[in-house]
C-alpha positions in Angstrom: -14.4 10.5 -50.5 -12.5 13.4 -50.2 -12.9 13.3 -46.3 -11.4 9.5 -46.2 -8.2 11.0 -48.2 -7.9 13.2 -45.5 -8.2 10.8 -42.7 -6.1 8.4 -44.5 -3.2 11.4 -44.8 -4.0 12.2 -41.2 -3.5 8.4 -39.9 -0.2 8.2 -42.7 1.3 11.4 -40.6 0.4 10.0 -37.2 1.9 7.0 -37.5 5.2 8.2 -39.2 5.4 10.1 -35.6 6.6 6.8 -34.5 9.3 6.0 -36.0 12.3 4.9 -34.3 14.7 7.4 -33.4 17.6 5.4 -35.5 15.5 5.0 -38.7 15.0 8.9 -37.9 18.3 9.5 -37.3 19.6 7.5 -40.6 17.2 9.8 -42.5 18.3 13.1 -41.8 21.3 12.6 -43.4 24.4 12.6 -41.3 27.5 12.2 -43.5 28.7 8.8 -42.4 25.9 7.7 -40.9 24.4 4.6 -41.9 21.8 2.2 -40.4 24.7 0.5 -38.2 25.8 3.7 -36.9 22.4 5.1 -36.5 21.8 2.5 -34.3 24.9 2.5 -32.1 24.1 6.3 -31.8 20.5 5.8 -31.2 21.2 3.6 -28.6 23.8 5.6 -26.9 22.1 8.8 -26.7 18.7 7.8 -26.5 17.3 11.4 -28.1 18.3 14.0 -30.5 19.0 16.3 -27.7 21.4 14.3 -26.1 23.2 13.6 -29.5 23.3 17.1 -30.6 24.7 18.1 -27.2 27.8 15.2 -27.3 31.2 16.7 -27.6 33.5 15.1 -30.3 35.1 13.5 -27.7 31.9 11.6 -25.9 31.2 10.9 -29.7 34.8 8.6 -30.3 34.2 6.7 -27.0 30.7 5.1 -28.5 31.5 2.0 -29.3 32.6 2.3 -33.1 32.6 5.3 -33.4 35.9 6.7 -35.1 36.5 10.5 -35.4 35.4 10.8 -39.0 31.9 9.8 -37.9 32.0 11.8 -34.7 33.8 15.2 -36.6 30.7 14.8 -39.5 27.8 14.1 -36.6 29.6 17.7 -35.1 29.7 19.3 -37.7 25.9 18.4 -38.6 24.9 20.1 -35.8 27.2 23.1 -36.7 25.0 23.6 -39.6 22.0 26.2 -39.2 19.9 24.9 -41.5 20.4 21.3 -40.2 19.4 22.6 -36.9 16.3 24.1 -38.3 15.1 20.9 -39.8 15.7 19.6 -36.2 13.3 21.8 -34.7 10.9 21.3 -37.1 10.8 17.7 -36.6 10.4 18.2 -33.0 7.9 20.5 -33.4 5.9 17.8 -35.3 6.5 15.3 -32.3 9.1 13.1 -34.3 10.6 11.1 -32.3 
């Protein structure tokens, strides 16, 4: 019994790895970013990388995207322990 838990938890984790970058990206919890946004973001940059990296700037020009979105996804990524969580996700293959 206790080895079916464990595959059970096992198969839960694995398939939570595939998740798609916008529903990840809603969940992290970006000030200002809801499921719409998530989505225009998520399509636009493709990767956490590439959204991390955006100047405020690239971030306005996304369609919909007004400075108090793109100022809160900056200063997101401003925040050390925001970045940690990042990594960590990452490290667990998240997409």
């Amino acid at each position: 019994m206790v080895s079916v838990n464990f595959e059970n938890l096992v198969n839960g984790v694995q398939k939570s790895k595939d998740i798609p970058f916008e529903r990840v990206l809603y969940a992290i919890g970006i000030r200002y970013v809801g499921e719409t946004v998530a989505k225009k973001l998520a399509k636009h940059y493709k990767n956490i990388d590439a959204l991390q990296n955006a100047s405020l700037l690239d971030l306005i020009l996304v369609d919909e995207i007004g400075e108090k979105i793109a100022q809160s996804v900056i200063e997101f990524f401003e925040n050390k322990e925001n970045v940690k969580i990042i990594e960590r996700l990452k490290q667990l293959e998240f997409n």
